[in-house]
C-alpha positions as a Markdown table, in Angstrom:
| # | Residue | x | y | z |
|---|---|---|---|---|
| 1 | Unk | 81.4 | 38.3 | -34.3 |
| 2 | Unk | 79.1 | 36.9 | -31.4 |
| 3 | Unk | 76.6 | 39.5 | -30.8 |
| 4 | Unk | 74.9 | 37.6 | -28.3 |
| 5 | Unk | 76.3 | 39.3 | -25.4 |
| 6 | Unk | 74.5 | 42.4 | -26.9 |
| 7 | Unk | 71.3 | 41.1 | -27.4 |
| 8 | Unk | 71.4 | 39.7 | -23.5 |
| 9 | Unk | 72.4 | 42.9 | -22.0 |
| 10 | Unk | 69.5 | 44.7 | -24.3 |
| 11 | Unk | 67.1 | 42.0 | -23.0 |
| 12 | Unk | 68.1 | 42.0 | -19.2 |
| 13 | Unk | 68.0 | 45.6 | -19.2 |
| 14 | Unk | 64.5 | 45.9 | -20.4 |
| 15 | Unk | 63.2 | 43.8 | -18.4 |
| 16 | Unk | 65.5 | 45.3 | -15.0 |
| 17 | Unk | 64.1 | 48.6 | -16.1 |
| 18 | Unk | 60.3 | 47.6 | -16.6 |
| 19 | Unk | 60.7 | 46.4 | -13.0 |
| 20 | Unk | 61.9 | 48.7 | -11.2 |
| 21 | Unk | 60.1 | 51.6 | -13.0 |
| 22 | Unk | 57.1 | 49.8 | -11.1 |
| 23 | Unk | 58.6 | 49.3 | -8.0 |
| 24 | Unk | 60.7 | 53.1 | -7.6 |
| 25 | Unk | 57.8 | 54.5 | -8.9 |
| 26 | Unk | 55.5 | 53.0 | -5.6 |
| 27 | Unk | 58.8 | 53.2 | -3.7 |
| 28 | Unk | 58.9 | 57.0 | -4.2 |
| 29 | Unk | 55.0 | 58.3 | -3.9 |
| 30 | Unk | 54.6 | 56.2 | -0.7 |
| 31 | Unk | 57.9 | 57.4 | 1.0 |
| 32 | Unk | 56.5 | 60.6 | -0.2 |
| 33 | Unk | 53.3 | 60.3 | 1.3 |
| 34 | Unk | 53.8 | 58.1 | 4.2 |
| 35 | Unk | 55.3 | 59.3 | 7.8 |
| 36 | Unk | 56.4 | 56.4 | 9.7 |
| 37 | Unk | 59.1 | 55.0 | 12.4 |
| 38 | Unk | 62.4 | 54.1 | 10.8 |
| 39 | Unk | 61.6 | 56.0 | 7.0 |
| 40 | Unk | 65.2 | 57.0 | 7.0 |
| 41 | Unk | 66.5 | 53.6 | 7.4 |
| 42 | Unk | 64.2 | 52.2 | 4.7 |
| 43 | Unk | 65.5 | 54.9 | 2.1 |
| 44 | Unk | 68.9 | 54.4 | 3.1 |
| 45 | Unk | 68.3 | 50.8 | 1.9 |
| 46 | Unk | 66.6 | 51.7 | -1.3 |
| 47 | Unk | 69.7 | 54.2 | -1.6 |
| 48 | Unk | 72.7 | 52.1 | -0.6 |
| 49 | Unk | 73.4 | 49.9 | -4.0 |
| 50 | Unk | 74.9 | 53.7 | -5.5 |
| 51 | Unk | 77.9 | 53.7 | -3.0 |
| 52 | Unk | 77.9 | 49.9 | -2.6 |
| 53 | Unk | 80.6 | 48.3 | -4.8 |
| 54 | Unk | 78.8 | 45.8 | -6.9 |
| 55 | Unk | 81.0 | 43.1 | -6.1 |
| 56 | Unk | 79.5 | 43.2 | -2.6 |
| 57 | Unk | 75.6 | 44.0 | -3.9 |
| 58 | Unk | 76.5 | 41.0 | -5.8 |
| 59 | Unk | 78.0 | 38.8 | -2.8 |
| 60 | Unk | 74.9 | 40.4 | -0.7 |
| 61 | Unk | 72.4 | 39.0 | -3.7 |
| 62 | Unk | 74.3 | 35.5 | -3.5 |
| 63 | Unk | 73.7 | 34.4 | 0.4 |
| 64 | Unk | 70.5 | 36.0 | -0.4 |
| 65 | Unk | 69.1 | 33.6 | -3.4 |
| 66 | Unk | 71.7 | 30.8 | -3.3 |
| 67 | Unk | 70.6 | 27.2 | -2.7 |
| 68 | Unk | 70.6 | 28.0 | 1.1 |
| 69 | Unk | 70.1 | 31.2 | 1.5 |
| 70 | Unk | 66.8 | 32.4 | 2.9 |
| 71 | Unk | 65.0 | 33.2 | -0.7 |
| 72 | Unk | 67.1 | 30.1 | -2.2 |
| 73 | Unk | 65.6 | 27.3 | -0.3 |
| 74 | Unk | 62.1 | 28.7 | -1.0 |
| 75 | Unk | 62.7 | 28.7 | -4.5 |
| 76 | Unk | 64.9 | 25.2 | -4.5 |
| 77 | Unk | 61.7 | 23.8 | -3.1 |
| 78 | Unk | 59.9 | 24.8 | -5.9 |
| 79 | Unk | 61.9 | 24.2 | -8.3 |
| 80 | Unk | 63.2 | 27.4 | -9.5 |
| 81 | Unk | 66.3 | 28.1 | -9.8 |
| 82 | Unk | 67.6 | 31.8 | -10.2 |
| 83 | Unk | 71.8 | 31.6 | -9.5 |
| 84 | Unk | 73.6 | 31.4 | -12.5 |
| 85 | Unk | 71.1 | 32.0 | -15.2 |
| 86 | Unk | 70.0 | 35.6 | -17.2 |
| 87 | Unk | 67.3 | 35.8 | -14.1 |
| 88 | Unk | 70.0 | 36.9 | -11.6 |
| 89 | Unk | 71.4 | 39.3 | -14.3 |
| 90 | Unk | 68.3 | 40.9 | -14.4 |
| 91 | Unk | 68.1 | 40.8 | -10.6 |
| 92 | Unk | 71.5 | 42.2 | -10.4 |
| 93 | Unk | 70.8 | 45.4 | -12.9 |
| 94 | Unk | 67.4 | 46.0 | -10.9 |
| 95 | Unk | 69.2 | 46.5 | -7.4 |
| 96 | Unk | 71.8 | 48.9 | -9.2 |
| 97 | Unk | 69.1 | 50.7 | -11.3 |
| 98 | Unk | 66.6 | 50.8 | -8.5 |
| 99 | Unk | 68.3 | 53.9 | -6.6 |
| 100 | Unk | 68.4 | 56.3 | -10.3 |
| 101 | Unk | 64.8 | 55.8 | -10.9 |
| 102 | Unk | 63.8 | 56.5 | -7.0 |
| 103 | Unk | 65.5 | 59.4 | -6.9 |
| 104 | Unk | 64.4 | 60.9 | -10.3 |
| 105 | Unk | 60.5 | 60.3 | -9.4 |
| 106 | Unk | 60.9 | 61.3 | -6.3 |
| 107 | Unk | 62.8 | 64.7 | -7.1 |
| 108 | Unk | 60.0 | 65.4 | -9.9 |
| 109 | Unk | 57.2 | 64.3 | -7.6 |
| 110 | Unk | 58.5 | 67.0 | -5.0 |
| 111 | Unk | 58.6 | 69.7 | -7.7 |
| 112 | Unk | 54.3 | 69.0 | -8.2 |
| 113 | Unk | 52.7 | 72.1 | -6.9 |
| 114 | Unk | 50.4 | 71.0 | -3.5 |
| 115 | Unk | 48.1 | 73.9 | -5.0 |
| 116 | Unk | 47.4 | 71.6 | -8.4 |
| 117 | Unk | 46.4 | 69.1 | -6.1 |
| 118 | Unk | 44.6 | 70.4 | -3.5 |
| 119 | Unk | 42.4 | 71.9 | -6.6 |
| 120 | Unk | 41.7 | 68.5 | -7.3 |
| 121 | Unk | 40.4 | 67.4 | -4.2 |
| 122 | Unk | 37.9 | 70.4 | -3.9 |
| 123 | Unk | 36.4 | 69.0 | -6.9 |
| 124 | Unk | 35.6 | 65.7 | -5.6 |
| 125 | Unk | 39.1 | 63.7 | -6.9 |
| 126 | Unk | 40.1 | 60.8 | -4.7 |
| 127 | Unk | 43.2 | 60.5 | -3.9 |
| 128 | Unk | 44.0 | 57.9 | -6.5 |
| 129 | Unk | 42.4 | 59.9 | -9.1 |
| 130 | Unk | 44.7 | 63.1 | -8.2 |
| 131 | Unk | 47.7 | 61.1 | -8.4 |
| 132 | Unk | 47.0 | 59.7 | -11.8 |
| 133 | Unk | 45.6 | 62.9 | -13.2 |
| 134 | Unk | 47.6 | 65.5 | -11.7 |
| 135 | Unk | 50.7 | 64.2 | -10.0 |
| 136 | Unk | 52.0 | 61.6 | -12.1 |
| 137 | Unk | 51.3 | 64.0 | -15.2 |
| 138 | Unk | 53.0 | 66.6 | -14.2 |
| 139 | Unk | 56.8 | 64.1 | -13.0 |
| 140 | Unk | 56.8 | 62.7 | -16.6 |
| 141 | Unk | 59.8 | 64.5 | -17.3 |
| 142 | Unk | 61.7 | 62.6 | -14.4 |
| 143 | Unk | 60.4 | 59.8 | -15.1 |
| 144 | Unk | 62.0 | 59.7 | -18.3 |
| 145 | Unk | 65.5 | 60.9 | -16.9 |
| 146 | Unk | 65.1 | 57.6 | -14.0 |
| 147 | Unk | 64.5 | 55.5 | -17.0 |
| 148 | Unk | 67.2 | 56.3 | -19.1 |
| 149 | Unk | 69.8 | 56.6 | -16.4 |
| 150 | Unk | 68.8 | 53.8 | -15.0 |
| 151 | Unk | 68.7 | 51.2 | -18.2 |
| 152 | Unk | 72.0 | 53.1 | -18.8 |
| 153 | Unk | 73.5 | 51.9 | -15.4 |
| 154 | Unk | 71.9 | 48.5 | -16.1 |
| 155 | Unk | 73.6 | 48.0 | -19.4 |
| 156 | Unk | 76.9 | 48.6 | -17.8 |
| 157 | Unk | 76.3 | 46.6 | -15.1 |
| 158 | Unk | 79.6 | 44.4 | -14.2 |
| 159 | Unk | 80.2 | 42.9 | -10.7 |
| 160 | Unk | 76.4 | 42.1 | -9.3 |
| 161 | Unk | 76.3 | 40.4 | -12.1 |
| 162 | Unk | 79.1 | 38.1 | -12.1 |
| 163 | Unk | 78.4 | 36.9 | -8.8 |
| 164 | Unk | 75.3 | 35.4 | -9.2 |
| 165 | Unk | 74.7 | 34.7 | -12.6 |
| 166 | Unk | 78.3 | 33.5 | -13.7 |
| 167 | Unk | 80.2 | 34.4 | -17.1 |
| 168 | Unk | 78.0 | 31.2 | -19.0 |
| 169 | Unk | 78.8 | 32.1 | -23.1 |
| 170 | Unk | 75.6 | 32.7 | -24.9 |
| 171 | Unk | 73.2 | 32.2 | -21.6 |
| 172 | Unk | 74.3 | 34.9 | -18.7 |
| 173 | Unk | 77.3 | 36.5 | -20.6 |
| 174 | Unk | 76.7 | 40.2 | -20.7 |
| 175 | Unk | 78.4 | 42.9 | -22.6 |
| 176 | Unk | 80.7 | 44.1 | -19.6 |
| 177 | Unk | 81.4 | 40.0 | -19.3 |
| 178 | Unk | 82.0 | 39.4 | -22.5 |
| 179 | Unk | 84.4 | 42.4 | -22.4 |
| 180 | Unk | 86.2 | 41.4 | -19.6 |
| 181 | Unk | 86.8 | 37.8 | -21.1 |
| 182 | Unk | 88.0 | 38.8 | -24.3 |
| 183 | Unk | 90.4 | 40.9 | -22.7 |
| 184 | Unk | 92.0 | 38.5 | -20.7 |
| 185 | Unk | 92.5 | 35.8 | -23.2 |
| 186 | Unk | 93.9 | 39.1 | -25.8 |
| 187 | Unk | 91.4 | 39.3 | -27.6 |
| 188 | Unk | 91.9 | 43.0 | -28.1 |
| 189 | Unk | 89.7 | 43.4 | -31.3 |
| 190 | Unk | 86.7 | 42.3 | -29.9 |
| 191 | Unk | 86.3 | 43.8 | -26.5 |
| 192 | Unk | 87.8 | 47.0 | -28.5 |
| 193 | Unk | 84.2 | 46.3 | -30.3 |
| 194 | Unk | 82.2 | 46.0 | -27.6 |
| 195 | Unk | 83.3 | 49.3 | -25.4 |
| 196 | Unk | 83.1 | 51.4 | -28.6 |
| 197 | Unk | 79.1 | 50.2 | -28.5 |
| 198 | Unk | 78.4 | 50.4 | -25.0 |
| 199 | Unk | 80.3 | 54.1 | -24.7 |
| 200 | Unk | 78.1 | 55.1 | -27.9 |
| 201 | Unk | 75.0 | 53.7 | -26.0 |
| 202 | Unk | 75.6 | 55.1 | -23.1 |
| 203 | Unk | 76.7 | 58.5 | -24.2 |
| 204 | Unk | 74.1 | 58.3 | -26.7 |
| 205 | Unk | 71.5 | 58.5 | -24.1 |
| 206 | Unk | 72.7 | 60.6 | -21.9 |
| 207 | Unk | 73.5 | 63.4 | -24.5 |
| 208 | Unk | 69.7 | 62.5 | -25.5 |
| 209 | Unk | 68.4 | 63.3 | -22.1 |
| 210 | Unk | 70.2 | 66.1 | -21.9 |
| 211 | Unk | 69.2 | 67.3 | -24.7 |
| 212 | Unk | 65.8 | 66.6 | -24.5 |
| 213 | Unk | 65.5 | 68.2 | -21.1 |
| 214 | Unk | 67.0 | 71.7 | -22.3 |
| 215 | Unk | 64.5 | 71.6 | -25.2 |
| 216 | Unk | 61.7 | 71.2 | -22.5 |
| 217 | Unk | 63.4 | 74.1 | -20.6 |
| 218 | Unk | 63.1 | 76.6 | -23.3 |
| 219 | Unk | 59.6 | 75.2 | -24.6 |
| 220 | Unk | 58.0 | 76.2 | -21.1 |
């Protein structure tokens, strides 16, 4: 059995997730924070790719980093090429996972008390310092919800990632890909073996999640 696909989709979600648990993570304290012209369009953006059908995230991604696209021709000229190799997969599973992780950190951010924090400032806390002692502390919980939805949602990601980094065997062949392949040439067996592991994973961590969150319930 090639278990390739499964070590790809493992790798390219890590590295989706590690990503955009940075960038929602900014993404969400400064829309939080901030007051400015046009803040609705901007998390509209950061929001679309949940309704979007990922064929057209993916088409969207293509124009975007192809060889003469705007981003494409900048990184043609220096050599790098991201369409059709496991770069654009991970690109593909950080614009779908971007939107669960922005909403989770921001949700738990807006739940921080302004008292807890005000009471830092009084005692001489900068601003930085509050939100690394008191606010960030206190949004753990959805911080760990954003990041298993959202490596959950990258795992299963299908049609962002066909569009720019291709169905290439053993290099940008995904779980979801390899599924998909297998059952079009009848191979029944094999993508039979595949959706039973990505529906364990999957439910797997979302019964975890939930789990662990009524635990936290009853312990405060």
């Amino acid at each position: 059995m090639d278990m390739s696909p499964i070590w790809l989709s493992i790798k390219v979600s890590l590295v989706a997730v590690s990503i955009v648990f940075v960038i929602g993570t900014l993404l969400a304290v400064l829309m939080l924070r901030l007051d400015f012209r046009g803040k609705s369009v901007v998390e509209s953006l950061i929001l679309v790719p949940l309704v979007l059908p990922p064929s057209v995230a993916g088409f969207l991604l293509l124009v975007l980093l192809g060889k003469y696209g705007p981003v494409g021709k900048v990184l043609d000229m220096m050599g790098i090429q991201v369409i059709f190799s496991w770069y654009a997969a991970v690109i593909a599973s950080a614009v779908v996972a971007l939107p669960l992780i922005y909403q989770s950190v921001k949700a738990a951010l807006e739940q921080v008390q302004p008292e807890l924090e005000q009471a830092a400032r009084t005692l001489g806390a900068s601003e930085a310092t509050v939100l690394r002692t008191v606010t960030l502390p206190l949004a753990w919980p959805g911080f760990v919800a954003g990041t298993v939805l959202a490596f959950a949602r990258s795992l299963g990601e299908f049609g962002a990632t066909l569009m720019i980094s291709g169905n290439i065997p053993g290099e940008t062949q995904t779980i979801p890909l390899a599924i998909y392949t297998a059952s079009q040439s009848g191979d029944l067996k094999y993508s039979g073996i595949l959706v039973a592991i990505l529906l364990v994973a999957s439910f797997s961590m979302v019964f975890s999640l939930n789990l662990w969150k009524r635990r936290s319930v009853l312990w405060l």
